[in-house]
N, C-alpha and C positions, 0 to 999 in steps of 0.2 A: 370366679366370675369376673374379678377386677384384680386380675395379676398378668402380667406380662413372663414368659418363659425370659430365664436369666441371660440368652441367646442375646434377645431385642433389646434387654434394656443397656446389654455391652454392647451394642451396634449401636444405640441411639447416641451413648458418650462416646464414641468411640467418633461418630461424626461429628456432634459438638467440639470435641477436643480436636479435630481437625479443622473443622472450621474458624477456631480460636487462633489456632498455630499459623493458617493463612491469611487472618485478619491484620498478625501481626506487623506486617513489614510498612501500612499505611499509618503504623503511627512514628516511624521514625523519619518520617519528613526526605530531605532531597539533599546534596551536599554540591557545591560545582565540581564542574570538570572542563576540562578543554579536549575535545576531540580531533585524532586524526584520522582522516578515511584519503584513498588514492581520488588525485584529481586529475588523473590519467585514465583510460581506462586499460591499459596497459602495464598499468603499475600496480606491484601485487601490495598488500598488506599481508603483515604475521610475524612472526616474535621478531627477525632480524629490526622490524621496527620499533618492536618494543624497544628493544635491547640500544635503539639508536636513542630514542624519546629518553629515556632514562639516565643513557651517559649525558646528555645536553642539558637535564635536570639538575643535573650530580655535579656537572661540570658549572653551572650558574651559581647552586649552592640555593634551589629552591627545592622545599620540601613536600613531597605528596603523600597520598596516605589512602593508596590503594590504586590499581589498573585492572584492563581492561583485553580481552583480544579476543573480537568474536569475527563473525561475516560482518558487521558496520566499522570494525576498524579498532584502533587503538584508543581505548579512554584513560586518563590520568584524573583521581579525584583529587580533591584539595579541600584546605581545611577553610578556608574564608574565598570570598568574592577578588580580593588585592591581590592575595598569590595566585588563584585564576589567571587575572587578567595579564601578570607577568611571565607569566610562564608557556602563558600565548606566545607571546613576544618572544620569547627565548626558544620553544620548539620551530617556532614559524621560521627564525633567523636558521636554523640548525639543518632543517628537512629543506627550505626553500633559499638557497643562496643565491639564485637568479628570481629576484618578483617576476619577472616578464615571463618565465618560464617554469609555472610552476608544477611539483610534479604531486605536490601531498596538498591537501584541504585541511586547515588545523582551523578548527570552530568551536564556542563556548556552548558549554549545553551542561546540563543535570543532572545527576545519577542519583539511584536509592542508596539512601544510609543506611538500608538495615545490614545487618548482619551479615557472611561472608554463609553462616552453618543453615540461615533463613535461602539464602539465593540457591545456596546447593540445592536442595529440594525445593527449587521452583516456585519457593514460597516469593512473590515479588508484589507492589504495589501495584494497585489501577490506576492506569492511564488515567490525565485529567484533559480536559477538552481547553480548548484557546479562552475561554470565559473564565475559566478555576486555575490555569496555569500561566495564563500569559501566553505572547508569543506572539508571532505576526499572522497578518489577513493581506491575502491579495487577489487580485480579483484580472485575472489573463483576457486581452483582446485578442482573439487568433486572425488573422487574415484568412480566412478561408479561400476569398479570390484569388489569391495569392496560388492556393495549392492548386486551384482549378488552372489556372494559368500556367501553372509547371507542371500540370497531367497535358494541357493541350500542346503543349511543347514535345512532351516524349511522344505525342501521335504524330507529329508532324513529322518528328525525326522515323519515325515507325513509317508512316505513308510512304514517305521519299523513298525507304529499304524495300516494301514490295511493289512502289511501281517498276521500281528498277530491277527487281528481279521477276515481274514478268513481261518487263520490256516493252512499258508503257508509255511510252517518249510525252514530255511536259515542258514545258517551259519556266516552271520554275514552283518551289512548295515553300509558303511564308507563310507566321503565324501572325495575324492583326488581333490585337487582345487577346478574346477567348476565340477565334474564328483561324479558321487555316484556308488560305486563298491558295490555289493551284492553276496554272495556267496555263492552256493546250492551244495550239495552231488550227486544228477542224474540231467537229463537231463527233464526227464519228471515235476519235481518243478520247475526247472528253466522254462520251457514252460508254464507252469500253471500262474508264478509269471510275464512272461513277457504278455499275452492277459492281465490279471489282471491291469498290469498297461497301455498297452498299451488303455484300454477302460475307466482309473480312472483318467490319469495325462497325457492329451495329449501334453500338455508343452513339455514331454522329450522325446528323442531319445533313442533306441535303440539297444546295440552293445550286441553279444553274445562272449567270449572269454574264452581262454582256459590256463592259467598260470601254469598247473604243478602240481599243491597243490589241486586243484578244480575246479568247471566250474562257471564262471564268468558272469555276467547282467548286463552290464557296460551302468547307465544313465547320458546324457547328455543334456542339456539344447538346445532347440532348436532355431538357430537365432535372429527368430518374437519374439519369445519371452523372449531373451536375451536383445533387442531392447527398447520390454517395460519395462521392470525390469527399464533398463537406464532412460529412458525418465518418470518414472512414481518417482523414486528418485527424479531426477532431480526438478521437479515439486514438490514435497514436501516438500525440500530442499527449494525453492524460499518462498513456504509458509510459515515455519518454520521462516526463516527468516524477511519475514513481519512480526509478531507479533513479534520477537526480536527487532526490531528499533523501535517500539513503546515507548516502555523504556527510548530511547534517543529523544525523544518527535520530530523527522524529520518530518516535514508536508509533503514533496513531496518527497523521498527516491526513487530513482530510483535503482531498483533492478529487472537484467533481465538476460538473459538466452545469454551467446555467445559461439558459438559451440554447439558440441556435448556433452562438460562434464566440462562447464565453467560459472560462475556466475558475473556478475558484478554488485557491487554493490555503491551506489553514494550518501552519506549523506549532504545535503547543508548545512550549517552553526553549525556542530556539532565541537566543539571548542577539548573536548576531545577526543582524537583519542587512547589511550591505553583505555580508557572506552571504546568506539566502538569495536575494536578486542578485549574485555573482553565477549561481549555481545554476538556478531556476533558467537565465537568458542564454549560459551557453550552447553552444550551437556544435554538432558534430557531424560528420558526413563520412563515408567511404568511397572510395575510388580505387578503378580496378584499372590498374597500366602494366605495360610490361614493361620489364628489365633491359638497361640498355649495356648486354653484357660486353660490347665492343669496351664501352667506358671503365663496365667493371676491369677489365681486364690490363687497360692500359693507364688505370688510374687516374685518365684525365677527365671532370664532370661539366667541360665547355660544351653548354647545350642540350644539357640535361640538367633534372633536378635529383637533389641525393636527399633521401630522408635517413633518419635512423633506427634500427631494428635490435628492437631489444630478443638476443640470443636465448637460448636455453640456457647456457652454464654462467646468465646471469651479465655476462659484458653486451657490449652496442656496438655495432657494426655500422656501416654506412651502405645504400644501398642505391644504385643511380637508377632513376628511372627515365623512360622518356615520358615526353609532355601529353601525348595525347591520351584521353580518358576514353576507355570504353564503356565502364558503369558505375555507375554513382551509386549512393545508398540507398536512395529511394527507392532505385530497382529491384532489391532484393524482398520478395516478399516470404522468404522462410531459409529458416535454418537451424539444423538439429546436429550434435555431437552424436555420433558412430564411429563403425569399424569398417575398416575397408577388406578386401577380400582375403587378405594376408593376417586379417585379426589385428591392424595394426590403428590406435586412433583415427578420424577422420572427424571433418565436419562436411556432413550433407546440404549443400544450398541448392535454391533455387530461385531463379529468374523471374522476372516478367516478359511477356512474350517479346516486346522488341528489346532486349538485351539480351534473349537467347538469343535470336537470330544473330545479333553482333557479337556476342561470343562467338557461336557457331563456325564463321566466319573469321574470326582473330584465331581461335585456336588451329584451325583448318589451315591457317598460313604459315605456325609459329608454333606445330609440335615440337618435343627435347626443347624447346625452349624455357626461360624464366618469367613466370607472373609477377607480380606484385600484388597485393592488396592495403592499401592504406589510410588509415587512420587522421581525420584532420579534424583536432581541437582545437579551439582561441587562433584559430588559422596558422597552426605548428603542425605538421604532417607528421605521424609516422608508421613504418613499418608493420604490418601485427602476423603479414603472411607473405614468405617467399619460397613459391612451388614452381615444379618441374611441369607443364606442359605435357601429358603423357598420351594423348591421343583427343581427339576432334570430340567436342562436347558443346551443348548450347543451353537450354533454360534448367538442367539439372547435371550436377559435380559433383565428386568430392576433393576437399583441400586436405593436403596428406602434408606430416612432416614430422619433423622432430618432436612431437605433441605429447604430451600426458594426457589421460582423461580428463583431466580438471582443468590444462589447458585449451582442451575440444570444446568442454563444455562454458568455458570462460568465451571462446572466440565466435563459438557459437551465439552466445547472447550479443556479443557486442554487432555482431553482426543483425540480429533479430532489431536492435536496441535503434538501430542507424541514426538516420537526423531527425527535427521536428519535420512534422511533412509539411507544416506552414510556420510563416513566421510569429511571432505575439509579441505585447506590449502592456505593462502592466498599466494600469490604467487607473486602479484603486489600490494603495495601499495603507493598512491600517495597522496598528500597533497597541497589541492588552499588554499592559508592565507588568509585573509579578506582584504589585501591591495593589493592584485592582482584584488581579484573582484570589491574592491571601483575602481580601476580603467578601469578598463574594463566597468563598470554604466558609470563612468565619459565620455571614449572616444562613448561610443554608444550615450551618450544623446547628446555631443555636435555634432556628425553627423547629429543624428535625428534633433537636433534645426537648424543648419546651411542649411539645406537642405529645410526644412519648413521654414525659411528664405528667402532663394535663390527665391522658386517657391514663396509667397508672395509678393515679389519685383517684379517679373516677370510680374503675374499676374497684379497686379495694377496699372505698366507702358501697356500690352497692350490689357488690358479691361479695366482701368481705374475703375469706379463707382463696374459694375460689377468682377473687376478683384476683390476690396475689400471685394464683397459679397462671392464669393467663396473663399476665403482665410476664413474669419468667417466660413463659412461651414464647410471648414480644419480643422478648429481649433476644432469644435465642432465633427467630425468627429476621430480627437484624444482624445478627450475626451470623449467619448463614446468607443472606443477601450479598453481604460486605463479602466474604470469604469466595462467594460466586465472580462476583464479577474482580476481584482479583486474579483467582485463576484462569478465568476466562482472556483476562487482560482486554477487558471490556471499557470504552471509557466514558468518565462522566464528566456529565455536565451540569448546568443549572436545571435543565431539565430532567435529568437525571434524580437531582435532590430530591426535584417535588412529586419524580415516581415514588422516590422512597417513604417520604411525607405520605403521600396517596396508600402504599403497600401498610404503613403502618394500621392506618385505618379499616383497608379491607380486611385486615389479617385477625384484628383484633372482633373486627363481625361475626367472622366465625365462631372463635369463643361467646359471646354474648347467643346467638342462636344454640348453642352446646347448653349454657349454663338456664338460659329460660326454660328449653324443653326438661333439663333436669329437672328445675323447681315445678316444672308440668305434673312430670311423675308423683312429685311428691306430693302435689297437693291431690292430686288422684288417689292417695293412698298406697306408693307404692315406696319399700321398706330404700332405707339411701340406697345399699349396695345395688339393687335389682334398681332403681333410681338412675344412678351413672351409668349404668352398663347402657340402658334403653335409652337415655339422653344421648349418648355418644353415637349410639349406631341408628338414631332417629333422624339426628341433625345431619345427618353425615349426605344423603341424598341431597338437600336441600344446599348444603354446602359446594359438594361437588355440582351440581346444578348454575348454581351463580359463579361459580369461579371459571367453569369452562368456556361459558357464553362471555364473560369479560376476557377471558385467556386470549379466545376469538378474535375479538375488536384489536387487543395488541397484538397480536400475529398480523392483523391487516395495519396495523401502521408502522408496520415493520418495513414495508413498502417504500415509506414517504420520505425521503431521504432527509440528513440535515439534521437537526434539534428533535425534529417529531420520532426520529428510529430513537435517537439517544434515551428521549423516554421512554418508549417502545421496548426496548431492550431491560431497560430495569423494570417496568413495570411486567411485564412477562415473568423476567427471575423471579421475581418478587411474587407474584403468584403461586408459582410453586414451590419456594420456601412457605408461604405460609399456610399453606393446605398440608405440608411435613410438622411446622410446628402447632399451629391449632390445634391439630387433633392427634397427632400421635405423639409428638412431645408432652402438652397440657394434660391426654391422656395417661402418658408413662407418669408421670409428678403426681396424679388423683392415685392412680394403683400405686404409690412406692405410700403416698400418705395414709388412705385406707382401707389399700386392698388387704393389708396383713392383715385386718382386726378379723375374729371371727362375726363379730357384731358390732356395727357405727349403729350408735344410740341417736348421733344429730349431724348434720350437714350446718356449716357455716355458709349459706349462700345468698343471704338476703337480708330483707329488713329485719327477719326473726330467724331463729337455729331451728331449721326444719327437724323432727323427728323423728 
């Protein structure tokens, strides 16, 4: 009746002892490191880096004590905060010989101390949030006008290209703010020019006026779509910005959207904070020019600009282009790594409608000819693509070359990745030290401990035998919480703590509703074994009942971005670890204590030894 097949109770240790082994890695704390990640997007990381960081190390005669090389770049751990900070100074000198031109990001950051045999199986610490780990707060102004004013520019340039191609004579297409002014000599062009656009560019509004000099076409951006201009910067902006803190190696960077035209962004344990707002403000853009092969040829670059192209086998070439720009980055609104029809690499992009048409037109002039595409960071141009022209294309390509897949899929991003699509300005920055958050660890754990205390004493003054079985449960039931949200790589916070705090309690509910209906049975007259069997699978509706409709509520504040998910998230886990350990744990420990006997003479469960 109160035995478990030996199956379950090797699957119940068998997840304990797993849960053990991933709790592990949270108690060996953090050790420094200095990080390198490319601050090109151009520039690869992977072992030749390594291999360089290490002779510069070797060569200073500072010592480290363990690396790193994954997709965030190269780490170097260290045994104290002193050799850190010098050894910054010596990779930084080593990798960056020109400051004005730098090609690597070397920044101070944190890594886990556990064990080398814990990281292989993925056994790794949870995240701690900017309150428990330190680290900076910043709070982004975005110009949104800004972007609306650099969309009503690309329309203007976009109007000018189809009155003129269907041969709408104007006197002239200016943009005033957000408002594009057009100017016609009669009445009947200007009617002509206004159906034309009102059937080609529904986006704008509008206005017929009459100033004096001429008759006026006055277009305005309409609302809605003033709106998404906003909202679609806004979003690109947030993206942009994830792959910039990549750089500074943040495992959990919270960066989210407040307001209408506002960015917050939250790095935990990022030590450099003039590195961060270096990182966060850069600015990068694409432009699409051709080759000015005359120059190539005769080597001379009077009246062109020459950027540099980093090669395949690794050297830099010089590459002259002429001045004028056909498409910026902003225009590009997709692009994906493929194959082209020979099976060979490609990246597929595409346009927005007036930079097809002026492709369209550039390529239609300038087949067998040289593209460029380049790259402009901290206002240093370079290189990232130079193709052959191979026949007349407009708002959809592909860029063919000497590629690998991982370079398709490299060029591909950086291309998706383009500029911000407005400008920003930090406008709040704030800074947690690391000895705010050691203490804020310290007071949450000794709450957590004293309280899981508290109920422990309780329980075993008045269940006695069983008040000690559910406290074991407890405990196993925290440790399975803790082992969750490690491998989840889930992160906490202070509100996270006082999930835990909270899970304690609810967890510990269910054994008390378990351990009452037992004492139910028994004082009904029914024998212990036939007792626990009918307690356990009494309570069990009642349990399941309350824990799903509270399950509920955090699933919905899972929603609420910020603090309220961070609790949300452990109080959810935390629910269903302890519906695992309440009752099928606390149960496995009452069958391993009484299920052998053929006969329990008394139940220790109360003020007296039930019989």
């Amino acid at each position: 009746m109160n035995r478990f097949p030996t199956w379950k109770y090797a699957l119940i240790g068998l997840v304990i002892a797993a849960a053990f082994l991933y709790t592990l890695p949270n108690f060996f704390g953090e050790s420094p490191a200095v990080q390198v990640s490319s601050a090109k997007s151009t520039v690869k990381v992977d072992f030749g880096l390594l291999g360089r960081v290490e002779q510069a190390l070797q060569a200073a005669n500072v010592a480290y004590t363990g690396t790193v090389v994954d997709v965030i770049g190269v780490r170097v751990r260290f045994a104290d905060t002193d050799t850190q900070l010098r050894a910054k100074d010596v990779i930084d000198r080593a990798l960056n010989p020109d400051p004005n031109d730098r090609s690597y990001s070397v920044a101070l950051n944190l890594l886990s101390a556990s064990p080398n045999w814990l990281t292989a199986i993925h056994a790794l610490p949870m995240y701690l949030g900017l309150d428990l780990r330190g680290g900076v707060h910043f709070l982004l102004q975005v110009d949104t006008a800004a972007a609306i004013t650099k969309r009503v520019e690309n329309l203007a340039g976009d109007l000018r290209g189809q009155l003129r191609e269907k041969n709408i004579r104007h006197g002239g297409v200016s943009r005033e703010g957000q408002a594009i002014r057009i100017r016609f000599r009669d009445a009947g062009t200007r009617d002509q020019a206004r159906a034309h656009i009102l059937n080609n560019v529904p986006d704008l509004a509008l206005t017929e006026r009459d100033d004096g000099q001429g008759l006026l076409l006055v277009a305005s951006v309409k609302p809605d779509f003033a709106k998404r201009v906003q909202e679609t910067a806004l979003q690109q902006n947030i993206l942009t910005l994830h792959k910039r803190v990549n750089e500074l190696g943040v495992a959990e960077p919270v960066i989210q959207q407040q307001g209408a035209d506002r960015i917050v962004v939250q790095l935990p344990g990022v030590q450099d904070t003039a590195r961060a707002k270096e990182i966060l403000g850069r600015t990068a853009t694409l432009e699409v020019r051709l080759v000015d092969e005359e120059a190539m040829r005769s080597a001379s670059t009077f009246g062109v600009d020459v950027f540099p192209e980093r090669r395949r086998d690794g050297s830099v070439g010089q590459v002259p282009v002429k001045k004028q720009v056909y498409v910026t980055g902003d225009q590009f609104i997709g692009a994906q790594a493929t194959f082209d029809q020979d099976q060979r690499p490609a990246v597929a992009v595409e346009l927005d409608d007036a930079a097809g048409r002026t492709m369209r037109q550039v390529t239609r002039e300038n087949v067998k000819h040289l593209m460029a595409i380049i790259l402009f960071e901290k206002g240093k141009g370079e290189a990232i693509s130079v193709a052959t022209i191979q026949s007349e294309f407009g708002s959809r390509f592909q860029i063919t070359g000497a590629f690998t897949p991982n370079e398709t899929r490299d060029l591909s991003l950086l291309i998706r990745a383009g500029s911000l699509a407005a400008p920003m300005e930090i406008i709040e920055e704030r800074t947690v030290g690391p000895s705010l958050g050691r203490d804020n660890i310290s007071k949450g754990f000794h709450a957590t401990s004293w309280g899981f205390t508290a109920i422990v004493i309780f329980m075993s003054i008045y269940y006695v035998v069983f008040g000690l079985i559910s406290s074991l449960a407890l405990a196993v039931n925290l440790l399975l919480l803790i082992a969750l949200l490690s491998l989840l790589q889930a992160t906490l916070t202070l509100p996270g703590i006082a999930a835990i705090a909270l899970t304690l309690g609810m967890a510990i509910d269910a054994n008390v509703l378990i351990n009452e209906r037992i004492r139910e049975e028994l004082r009904g007259g029914a024998t212990p074994q036939a007792a626990i069997a009918a307690g356990y699978e009494r309570a069990w509706g009642t349990i399941l009942d309350s824990n799903v409709t509270t399950f509920i509520v955090g699933l919905s504040l899972l929603m609420v971005p910020g603090a309220v998910r961070g609790f949300a998230v452990v109080h959810c886990l935390g629910i269903l670890t302890s519906m695992f350990s309440a009752v099928l744990v606390s149960r496995a420990i009452v069958n391993l204590t009484y299920g052998h006997r053929r006969r329990v003479h008394r139940l220790h469960i109360g003020d007296t030894a039930w019989k």
